[in-house]
PyMOL Python script that loads the backbone (N, CA, C, O; Angstrom):
from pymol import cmd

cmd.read_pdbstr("""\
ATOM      1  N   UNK A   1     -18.275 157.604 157.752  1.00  0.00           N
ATOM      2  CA  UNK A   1     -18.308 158.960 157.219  1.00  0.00           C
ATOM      3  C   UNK A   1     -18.120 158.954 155.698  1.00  0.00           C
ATOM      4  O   UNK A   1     -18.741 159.759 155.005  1.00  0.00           O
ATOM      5  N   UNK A   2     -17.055 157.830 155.027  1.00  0.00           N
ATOM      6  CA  UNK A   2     -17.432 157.917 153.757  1.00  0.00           C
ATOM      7  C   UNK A   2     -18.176 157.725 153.150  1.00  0.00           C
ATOM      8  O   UNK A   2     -17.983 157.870 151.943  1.00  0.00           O
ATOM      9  N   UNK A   3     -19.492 157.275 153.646  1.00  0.00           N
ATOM     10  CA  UNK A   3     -21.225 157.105 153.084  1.00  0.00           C
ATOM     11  C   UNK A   3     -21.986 158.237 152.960  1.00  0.00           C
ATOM     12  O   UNK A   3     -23.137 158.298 152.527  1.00  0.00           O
ATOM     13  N   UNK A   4     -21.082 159.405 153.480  1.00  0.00           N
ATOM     14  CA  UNK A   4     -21.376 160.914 153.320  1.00  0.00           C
ATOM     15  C   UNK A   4     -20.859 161.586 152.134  1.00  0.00           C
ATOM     16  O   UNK A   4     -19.747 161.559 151.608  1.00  0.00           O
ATOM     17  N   UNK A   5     -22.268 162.378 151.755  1.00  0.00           N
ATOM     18  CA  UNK A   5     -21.351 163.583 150.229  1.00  0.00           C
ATOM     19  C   UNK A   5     -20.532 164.375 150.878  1.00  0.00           C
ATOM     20  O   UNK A   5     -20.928 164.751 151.981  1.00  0.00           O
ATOM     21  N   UNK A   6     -19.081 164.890 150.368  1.00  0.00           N
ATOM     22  CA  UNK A   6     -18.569 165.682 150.925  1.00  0.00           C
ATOM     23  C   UNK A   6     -18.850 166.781 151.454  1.00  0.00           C
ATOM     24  O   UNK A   6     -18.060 167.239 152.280  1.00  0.00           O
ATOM     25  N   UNK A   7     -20.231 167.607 151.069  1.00  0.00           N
ATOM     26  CA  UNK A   7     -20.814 168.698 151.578  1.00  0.00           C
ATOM     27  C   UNK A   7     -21.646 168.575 152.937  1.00  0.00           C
ATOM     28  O   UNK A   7     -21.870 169.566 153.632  1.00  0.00           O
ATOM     29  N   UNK A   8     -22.014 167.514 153.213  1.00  0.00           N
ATOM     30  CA  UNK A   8     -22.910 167.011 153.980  1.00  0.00           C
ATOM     31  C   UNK A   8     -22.226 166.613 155.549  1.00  0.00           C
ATOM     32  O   UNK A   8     -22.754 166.724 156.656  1.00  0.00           O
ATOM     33  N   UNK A   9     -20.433 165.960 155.068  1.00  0.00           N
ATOM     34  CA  UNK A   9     -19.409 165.659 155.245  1.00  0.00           C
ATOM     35  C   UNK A   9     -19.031 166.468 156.248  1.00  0.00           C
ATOM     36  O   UNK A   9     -18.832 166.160 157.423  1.00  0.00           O
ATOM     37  N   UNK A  10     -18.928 167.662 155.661  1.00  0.00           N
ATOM     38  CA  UNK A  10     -18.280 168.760 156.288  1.00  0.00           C
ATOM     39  C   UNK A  10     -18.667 169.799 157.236  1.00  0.00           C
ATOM     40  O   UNK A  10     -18.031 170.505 158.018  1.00  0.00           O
ATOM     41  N   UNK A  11     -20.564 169.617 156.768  1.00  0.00           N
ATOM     42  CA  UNK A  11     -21.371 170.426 158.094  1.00  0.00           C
ATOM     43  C   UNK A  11     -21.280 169.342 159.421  1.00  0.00           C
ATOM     44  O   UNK A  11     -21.293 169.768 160.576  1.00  0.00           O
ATOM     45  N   UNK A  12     -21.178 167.761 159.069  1.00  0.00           N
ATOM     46  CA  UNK A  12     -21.124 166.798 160.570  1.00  0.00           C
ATOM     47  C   UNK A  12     -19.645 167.212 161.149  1.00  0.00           C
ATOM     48  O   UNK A  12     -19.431 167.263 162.360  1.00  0.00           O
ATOM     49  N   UNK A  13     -18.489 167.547 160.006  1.00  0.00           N
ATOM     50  CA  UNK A  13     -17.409 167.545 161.279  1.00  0.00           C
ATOM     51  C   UNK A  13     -16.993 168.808 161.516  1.00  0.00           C
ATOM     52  O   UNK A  13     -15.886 169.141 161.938  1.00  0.00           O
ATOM     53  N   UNK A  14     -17.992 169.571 161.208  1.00  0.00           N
ATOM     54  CA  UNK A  14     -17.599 171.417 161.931  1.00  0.00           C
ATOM     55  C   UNK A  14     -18.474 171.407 162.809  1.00  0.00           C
ATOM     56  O   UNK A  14     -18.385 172.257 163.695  1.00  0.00           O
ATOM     57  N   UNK A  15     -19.493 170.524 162.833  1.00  0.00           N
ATOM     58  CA  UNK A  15     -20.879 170.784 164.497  1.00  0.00           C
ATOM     59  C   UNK A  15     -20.461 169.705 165.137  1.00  0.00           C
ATOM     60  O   UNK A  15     -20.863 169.651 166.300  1.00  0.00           O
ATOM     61  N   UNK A  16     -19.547 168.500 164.657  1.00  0.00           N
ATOM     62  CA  UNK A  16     -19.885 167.301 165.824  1.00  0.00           C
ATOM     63  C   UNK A  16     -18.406 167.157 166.555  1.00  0.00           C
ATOM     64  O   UNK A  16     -18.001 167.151 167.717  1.00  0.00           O
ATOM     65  N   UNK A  17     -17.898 167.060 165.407  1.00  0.00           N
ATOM     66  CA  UNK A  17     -16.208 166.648 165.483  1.00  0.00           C
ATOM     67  C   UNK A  17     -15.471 168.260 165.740  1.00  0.00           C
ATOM     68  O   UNK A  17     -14.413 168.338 166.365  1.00  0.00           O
ATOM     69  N   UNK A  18     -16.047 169.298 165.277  1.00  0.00           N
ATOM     70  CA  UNK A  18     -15.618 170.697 165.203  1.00  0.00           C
ATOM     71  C   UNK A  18     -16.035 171.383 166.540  1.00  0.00           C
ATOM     72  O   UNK A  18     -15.437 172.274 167.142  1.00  0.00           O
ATOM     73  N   UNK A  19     -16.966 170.886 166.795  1.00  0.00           N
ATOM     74  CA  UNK A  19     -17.538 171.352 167.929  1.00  0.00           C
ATOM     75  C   UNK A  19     -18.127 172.986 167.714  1.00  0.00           C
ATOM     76  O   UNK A  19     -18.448 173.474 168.797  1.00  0.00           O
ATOM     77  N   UNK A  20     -18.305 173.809 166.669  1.00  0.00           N
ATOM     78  CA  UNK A  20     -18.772 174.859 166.168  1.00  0.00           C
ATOM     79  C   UNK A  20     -20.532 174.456 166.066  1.00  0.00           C
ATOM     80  O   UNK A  20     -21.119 173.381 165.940  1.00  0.00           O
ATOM     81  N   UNK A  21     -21.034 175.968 166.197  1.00  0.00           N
ATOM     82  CA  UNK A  21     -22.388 176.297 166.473  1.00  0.00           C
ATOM     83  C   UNK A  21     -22.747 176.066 165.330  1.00  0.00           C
ATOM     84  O   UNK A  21     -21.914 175.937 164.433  1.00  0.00           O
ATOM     85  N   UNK A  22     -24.289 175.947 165.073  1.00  0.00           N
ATOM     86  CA  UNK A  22     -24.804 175.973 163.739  1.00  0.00           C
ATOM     87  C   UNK A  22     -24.351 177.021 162.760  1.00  0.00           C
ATOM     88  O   UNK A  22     -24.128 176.831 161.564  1.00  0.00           O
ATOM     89  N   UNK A  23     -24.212 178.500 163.625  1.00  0.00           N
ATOM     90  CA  UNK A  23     -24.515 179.478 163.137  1.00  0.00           C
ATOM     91  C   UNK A  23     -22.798 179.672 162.373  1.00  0.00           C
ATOM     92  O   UNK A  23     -22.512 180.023 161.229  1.00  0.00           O
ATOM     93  N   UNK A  24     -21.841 179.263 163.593  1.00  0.00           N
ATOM     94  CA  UNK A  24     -20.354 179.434 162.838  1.00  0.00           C
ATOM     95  C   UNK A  24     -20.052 178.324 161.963  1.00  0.00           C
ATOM     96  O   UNK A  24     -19.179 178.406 161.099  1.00  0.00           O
ATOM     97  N   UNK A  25     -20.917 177.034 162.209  1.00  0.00           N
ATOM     98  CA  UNK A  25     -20.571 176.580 160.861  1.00  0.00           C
ATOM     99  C   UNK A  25     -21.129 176.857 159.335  1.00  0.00           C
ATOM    100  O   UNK A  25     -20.732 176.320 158.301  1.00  0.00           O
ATOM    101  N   UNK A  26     -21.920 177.615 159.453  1.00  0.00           N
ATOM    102  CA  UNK A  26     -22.803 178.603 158.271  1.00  0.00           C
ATOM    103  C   UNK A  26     -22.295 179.536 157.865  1.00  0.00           C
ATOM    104  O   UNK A  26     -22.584 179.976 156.752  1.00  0.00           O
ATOM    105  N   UNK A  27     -21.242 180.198 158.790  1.00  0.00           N
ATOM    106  CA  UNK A  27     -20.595 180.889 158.582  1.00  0.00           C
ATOM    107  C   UNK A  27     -18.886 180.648 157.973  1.00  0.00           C
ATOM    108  O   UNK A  27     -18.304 181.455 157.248  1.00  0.00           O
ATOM    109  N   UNK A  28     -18.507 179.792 158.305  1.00  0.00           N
ATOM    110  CA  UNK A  28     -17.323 178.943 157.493  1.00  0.00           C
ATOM    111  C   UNK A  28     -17.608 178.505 156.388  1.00  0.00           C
ATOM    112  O   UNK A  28     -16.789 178.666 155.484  1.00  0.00           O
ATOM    113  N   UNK A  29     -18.950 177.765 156.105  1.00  0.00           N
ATOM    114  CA  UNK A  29     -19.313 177.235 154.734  1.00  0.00           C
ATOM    115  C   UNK A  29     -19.944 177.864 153.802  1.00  0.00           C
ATOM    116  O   UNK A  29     -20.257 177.424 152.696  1.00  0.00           O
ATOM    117  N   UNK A  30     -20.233 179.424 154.461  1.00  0.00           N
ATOM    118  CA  UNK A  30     -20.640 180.144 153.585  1.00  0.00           C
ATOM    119  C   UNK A  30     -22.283 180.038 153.197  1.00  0.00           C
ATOM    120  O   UNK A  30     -22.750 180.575 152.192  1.00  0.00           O
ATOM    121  N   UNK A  31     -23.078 179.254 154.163  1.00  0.00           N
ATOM    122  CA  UNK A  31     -24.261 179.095 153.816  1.00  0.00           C
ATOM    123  C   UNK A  31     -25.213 179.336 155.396  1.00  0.00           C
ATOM    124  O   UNK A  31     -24.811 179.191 156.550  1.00  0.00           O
ATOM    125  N   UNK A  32     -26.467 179.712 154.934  1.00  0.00           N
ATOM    126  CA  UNK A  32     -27.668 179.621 155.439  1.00  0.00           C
ATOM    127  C   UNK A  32     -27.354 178.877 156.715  1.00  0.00           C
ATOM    128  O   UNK A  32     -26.533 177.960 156.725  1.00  0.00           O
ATOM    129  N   UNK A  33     -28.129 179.345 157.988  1.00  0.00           N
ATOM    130  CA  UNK A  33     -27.956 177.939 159.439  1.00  0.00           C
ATOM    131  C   UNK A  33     -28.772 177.381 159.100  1.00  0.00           C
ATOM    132  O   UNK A  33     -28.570 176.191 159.343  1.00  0.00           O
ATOM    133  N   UNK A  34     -30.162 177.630 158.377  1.00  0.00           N
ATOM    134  CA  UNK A  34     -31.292 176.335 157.950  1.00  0.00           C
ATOM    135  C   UNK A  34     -30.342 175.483 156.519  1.00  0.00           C
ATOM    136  O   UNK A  34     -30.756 174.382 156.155  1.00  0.00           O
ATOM    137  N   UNK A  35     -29.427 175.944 156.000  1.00  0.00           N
ATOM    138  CA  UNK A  35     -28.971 175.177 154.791  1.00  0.00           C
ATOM    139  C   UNK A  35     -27.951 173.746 156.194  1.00  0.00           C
ATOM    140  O   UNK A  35     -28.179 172.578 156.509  1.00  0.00           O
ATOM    141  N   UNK A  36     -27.224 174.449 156.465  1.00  0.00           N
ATOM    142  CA  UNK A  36     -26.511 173.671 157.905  1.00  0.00           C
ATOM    143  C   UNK A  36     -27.360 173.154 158.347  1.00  0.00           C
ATOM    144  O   UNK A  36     -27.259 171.941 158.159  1.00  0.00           O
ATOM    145  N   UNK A  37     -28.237 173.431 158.888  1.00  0.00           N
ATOM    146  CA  UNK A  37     -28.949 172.637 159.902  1.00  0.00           C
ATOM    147  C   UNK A  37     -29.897 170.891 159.026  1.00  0.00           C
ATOM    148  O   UNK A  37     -30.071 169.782 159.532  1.00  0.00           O
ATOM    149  N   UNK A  38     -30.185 171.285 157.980  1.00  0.00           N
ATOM    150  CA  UNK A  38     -30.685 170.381 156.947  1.00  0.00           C
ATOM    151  C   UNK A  38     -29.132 169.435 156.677  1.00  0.00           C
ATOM    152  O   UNK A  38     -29.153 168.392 157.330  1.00  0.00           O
ATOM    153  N   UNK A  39     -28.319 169.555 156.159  1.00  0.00           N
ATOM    154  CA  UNK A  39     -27.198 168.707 155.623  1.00  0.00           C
ATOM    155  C   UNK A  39     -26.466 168.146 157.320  1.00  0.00           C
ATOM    156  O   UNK A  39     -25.689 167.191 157.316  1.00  0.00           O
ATOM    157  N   UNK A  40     -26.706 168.618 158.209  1.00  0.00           N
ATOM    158  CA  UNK A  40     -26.456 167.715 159.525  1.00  0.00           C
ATOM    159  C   UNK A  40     -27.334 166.782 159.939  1.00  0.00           C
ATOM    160  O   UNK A  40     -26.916 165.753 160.470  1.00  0.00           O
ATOM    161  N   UNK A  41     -28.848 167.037 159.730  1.00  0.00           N
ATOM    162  CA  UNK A  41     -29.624 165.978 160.268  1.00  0.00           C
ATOM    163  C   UNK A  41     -29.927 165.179 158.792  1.00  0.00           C
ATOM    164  O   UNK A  41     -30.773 164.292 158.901  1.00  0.00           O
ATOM    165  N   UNK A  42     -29.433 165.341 157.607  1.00  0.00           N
ATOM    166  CA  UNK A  42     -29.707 164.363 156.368  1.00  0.00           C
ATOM    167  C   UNK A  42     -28.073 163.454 156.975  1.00  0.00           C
ATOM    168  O   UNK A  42     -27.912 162.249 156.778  1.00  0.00           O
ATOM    169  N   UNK A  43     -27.378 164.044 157.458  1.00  0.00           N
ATOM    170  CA  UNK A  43     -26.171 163.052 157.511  1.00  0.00           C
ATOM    171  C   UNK A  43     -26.350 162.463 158.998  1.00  0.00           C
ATOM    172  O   UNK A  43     -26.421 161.236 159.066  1.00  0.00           O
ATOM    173  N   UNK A  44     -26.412 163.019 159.911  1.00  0.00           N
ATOM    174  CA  UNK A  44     -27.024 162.009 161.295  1.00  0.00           C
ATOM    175  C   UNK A  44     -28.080 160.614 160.837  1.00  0.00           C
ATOM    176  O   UNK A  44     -28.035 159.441 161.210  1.00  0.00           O
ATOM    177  N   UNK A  45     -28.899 161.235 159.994  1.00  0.00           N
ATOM    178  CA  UNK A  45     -29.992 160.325 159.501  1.00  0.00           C
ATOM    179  C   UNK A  45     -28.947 159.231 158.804  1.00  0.00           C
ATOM    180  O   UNK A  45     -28.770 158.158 159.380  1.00  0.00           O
ATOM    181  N   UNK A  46     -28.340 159.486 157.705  1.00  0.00           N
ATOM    182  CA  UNK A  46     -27.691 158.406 156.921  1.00  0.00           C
ATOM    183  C   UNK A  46     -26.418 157.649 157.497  1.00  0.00           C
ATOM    184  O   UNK A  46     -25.829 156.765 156.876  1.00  0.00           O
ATOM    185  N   UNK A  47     -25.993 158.201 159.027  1.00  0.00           N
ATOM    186  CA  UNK A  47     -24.748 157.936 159.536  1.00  0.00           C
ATOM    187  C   UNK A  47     -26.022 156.826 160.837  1.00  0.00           C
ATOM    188  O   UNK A  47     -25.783 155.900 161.612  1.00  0.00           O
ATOM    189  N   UNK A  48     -26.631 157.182 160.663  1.00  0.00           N
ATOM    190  CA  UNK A  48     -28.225 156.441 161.922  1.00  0.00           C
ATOM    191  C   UNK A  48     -28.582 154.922 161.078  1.00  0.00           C
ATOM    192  O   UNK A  48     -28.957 153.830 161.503  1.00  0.00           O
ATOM    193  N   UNK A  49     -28.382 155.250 160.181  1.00  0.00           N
ATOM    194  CA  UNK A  49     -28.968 153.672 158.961  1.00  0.00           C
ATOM    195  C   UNK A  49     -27.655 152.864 158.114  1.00  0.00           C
ATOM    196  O   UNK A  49     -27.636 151.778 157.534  1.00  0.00           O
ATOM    197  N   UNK A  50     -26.711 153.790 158.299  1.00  0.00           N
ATOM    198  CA  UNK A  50     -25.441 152.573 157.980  1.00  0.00           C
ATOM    199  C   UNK A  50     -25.013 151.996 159.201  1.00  0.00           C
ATOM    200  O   UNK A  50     -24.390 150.934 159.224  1.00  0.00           O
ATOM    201  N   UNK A  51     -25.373 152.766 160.419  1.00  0.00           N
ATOM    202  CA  UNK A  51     -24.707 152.258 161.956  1.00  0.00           C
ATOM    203  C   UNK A  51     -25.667 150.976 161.960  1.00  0.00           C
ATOM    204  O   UNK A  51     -25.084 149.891 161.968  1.00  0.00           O
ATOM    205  N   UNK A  52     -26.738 150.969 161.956  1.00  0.00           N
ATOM    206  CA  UNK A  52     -27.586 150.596 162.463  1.00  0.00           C
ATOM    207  C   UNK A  52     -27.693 148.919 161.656  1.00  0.00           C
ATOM    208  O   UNK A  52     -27.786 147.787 162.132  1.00  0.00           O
ATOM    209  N   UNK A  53     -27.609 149.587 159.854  1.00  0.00           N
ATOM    210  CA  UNK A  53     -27.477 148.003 158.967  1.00  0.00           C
ATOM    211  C   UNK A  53     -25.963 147.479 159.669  1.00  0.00           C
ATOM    212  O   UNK A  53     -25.778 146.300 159.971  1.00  0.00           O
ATOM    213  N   UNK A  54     -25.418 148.047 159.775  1.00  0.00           N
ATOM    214  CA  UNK A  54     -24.404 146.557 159.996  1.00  0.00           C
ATOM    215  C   UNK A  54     -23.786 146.326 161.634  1.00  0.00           C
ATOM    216  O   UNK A  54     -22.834 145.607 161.938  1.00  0.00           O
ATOM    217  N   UNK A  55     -24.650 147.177 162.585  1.00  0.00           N
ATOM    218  CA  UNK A  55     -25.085 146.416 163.524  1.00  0.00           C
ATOM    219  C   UNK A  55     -25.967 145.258 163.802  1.00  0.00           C
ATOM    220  O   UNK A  55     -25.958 144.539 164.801  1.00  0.00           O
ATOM    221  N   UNK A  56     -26.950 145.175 162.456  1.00  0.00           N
ATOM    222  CA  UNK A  56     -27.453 144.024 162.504  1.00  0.00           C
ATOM    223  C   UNK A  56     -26.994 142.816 162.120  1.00  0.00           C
ATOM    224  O   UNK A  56     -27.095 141.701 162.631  1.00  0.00           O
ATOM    225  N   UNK A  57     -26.132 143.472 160.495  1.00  0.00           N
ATOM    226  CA  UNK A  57     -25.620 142.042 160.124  1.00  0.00           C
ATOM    227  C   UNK A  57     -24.030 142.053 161.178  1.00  0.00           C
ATOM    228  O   UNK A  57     -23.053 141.576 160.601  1.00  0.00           O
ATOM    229  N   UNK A  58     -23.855 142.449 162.296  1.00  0.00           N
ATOM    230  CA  UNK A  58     -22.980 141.805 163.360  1.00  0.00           C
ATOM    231  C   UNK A  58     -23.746 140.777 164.163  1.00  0.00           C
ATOM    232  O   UNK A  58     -23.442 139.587 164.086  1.00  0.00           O
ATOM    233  N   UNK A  59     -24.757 141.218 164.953  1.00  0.00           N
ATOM    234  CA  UNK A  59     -25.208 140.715 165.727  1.00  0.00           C
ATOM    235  C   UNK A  59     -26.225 139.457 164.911  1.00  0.00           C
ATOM    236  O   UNK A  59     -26.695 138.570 165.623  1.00  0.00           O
ATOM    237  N   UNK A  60     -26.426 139.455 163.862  1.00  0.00           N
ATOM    238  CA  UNK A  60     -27.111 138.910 163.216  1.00  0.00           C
ATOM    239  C   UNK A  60     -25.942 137.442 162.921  1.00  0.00           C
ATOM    240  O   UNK A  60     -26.152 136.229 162.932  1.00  0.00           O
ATOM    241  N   UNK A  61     -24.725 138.243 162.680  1.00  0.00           N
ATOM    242  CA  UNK A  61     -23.523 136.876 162.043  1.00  0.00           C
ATOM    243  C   UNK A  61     -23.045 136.319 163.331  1.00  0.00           C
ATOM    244  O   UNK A  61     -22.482 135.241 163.139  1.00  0.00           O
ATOM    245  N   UNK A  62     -23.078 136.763 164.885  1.00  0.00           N
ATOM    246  CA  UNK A  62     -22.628 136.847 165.987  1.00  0.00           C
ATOM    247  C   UNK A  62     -23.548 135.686 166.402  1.00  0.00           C
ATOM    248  O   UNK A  62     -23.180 134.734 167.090  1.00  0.00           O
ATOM    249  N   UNK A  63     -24.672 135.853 165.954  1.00  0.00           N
ATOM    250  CA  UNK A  63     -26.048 134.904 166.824  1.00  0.00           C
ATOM    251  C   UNK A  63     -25.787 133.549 165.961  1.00  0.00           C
ATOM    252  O   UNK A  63     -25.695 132.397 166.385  1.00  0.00           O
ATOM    253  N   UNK A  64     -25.675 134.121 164.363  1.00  0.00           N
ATOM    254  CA  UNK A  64     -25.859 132.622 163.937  1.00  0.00           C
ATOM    255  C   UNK A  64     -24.666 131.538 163.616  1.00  0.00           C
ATOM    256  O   UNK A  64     -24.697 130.455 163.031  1.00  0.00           O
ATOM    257  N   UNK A  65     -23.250 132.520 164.450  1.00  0.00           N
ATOM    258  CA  UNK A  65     -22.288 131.663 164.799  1.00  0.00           C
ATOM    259  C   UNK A  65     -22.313 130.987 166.769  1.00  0.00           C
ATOM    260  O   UNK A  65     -21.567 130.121 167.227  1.00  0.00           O
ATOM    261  N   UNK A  66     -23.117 131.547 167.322  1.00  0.00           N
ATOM    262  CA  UNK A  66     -23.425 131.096 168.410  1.00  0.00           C
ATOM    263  C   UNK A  66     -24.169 129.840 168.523  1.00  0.00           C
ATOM    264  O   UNK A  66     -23.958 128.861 169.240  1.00  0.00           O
ATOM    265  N   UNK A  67     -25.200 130.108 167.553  1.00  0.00           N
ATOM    266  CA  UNK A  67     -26.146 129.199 167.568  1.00  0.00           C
ATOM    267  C   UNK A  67     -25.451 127.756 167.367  1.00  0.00           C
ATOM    268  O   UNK A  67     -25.397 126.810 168.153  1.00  0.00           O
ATOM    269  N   UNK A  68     -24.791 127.933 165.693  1.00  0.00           N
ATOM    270  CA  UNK A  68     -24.165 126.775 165.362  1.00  0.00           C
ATOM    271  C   UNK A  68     -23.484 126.069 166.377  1.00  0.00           C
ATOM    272  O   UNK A  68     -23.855 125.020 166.904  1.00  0.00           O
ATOM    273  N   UNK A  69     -22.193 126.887 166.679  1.00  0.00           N
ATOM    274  CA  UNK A  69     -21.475 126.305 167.820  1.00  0.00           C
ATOM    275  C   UNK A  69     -22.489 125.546 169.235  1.00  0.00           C
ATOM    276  O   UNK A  69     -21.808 124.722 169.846  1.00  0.00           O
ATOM    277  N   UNK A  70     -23.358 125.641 169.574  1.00  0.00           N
ATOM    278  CA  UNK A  70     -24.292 125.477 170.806  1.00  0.00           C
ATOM    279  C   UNK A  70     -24.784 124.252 170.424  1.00  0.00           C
ATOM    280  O   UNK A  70     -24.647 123.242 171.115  1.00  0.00           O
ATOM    281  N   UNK A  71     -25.536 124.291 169.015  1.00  0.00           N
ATOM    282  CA  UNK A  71     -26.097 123.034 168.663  1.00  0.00           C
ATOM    283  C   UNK A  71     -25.427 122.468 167.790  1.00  0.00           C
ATOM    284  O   UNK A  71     -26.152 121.739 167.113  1.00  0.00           O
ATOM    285  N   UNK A  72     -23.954 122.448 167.351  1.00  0.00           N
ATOM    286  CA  UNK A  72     -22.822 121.137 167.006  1.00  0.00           C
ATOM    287  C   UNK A  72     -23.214 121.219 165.539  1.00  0.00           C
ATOM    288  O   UNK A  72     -22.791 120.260 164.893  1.00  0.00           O
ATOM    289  N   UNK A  73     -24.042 122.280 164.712  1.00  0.00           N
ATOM    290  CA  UNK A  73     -24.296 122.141 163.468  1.00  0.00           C
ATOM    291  C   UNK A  73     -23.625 122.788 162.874  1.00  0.00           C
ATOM    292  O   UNK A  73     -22.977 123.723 163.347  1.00  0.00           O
ATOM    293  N   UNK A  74     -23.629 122.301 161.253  1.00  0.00           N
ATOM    294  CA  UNK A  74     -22.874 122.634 160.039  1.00  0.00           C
ATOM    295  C   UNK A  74     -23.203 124.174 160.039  1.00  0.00           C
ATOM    296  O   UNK A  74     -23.965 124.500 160.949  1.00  0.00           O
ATOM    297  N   UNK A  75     -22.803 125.148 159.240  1.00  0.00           N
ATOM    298  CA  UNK A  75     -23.938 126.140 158.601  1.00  0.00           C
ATOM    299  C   UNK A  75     -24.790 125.583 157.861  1.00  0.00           C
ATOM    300  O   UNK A  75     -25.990 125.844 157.955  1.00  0.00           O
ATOM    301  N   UNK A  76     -24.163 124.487 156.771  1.00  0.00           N
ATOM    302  CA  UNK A  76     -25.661 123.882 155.666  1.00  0.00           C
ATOM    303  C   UNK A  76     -27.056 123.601 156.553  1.00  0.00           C
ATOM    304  O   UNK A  76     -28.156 124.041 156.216  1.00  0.00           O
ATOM    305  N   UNK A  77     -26.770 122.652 157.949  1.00  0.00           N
ATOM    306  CA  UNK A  77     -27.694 121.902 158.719  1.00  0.00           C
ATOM    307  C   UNK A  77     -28.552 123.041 158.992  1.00  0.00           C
ATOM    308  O   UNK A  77     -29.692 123.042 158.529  1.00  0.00           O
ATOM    309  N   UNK A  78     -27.951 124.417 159.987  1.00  0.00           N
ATOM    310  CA  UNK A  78     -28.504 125.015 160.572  1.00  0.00           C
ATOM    311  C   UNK A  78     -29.553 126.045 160.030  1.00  0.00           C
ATOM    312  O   UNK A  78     -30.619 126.490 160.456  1.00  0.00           O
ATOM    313  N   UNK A  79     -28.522 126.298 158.505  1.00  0.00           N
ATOM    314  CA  UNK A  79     -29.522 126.908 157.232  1.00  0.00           C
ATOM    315  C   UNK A  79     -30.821 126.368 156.658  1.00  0.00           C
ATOM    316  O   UNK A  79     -31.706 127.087 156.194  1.00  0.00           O
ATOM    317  N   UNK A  80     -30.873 124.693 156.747  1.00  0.00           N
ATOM    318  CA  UNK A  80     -31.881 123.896 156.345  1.00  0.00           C
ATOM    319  C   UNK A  80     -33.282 123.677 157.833  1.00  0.00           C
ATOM    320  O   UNK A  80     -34.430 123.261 157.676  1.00  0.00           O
ATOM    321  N   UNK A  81     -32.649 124.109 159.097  1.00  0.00           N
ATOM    322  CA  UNK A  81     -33.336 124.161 160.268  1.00  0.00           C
ATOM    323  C   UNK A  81     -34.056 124.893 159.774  1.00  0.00           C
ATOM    324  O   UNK A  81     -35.235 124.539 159.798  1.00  0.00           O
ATOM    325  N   UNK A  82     -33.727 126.267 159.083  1.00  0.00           N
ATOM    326  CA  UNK A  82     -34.559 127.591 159.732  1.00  0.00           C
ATOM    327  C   UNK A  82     -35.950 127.527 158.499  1.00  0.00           C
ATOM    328  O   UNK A  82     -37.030 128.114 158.444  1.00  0.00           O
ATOM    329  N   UNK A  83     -35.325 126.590 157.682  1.00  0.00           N
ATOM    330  CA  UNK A  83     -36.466 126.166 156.333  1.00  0.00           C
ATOM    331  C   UNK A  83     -37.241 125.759 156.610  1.00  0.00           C
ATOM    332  O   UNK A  83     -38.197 126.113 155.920  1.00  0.00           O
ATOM    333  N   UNK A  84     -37.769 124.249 158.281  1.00  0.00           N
ATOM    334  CA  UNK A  84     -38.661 123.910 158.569  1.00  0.00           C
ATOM    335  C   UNK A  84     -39.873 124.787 159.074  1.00  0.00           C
ATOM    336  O   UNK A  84     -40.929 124.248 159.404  1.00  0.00           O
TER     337      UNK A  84
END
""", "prot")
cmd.dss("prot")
cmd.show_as("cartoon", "prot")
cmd.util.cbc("prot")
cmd.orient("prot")
């Protein structure tokens, strides 16, 4: 959530975490339900692509500590494998 602007911030945790309608959170923030409805799916979107990058570099650091361990190699060795 801190990869969120605070405005953006605050429409995800009055509709997700708040559990409030589009319309009452437009109405707390003082804005438009299309202004709400835009700053929830720009932050779903950007909360969708930080989840997502470092689900990879998990599963990505997860695989290529598996690997090593499986085939008895260094990181240098296994780094110089993937060069062939």
């Amino acid at each position: 959530m801190d990869k969120l602007t605070p405005r953006v911030r605050t429409a995800i945790e009055l509709r997700e975490l708040g559990e409030l309608s589009t319309k009452e959170a437009a109405r707390v923030m003082g804005l438009s339900v299309e202004a709400v409805k835009g700053r929830v799916f720009n932050g779903r979107k950007k909360l969708h692509q930080v989840l997502k990058r470092e689900s990879l570099w998990m599963s990505g650091k997860q695989i290529l500590q598996a690997s090593r361990k499986a085939n008895g190699l260094s990181r240098h060795q296994l780094v110089c494998s993937f060069g062939d």
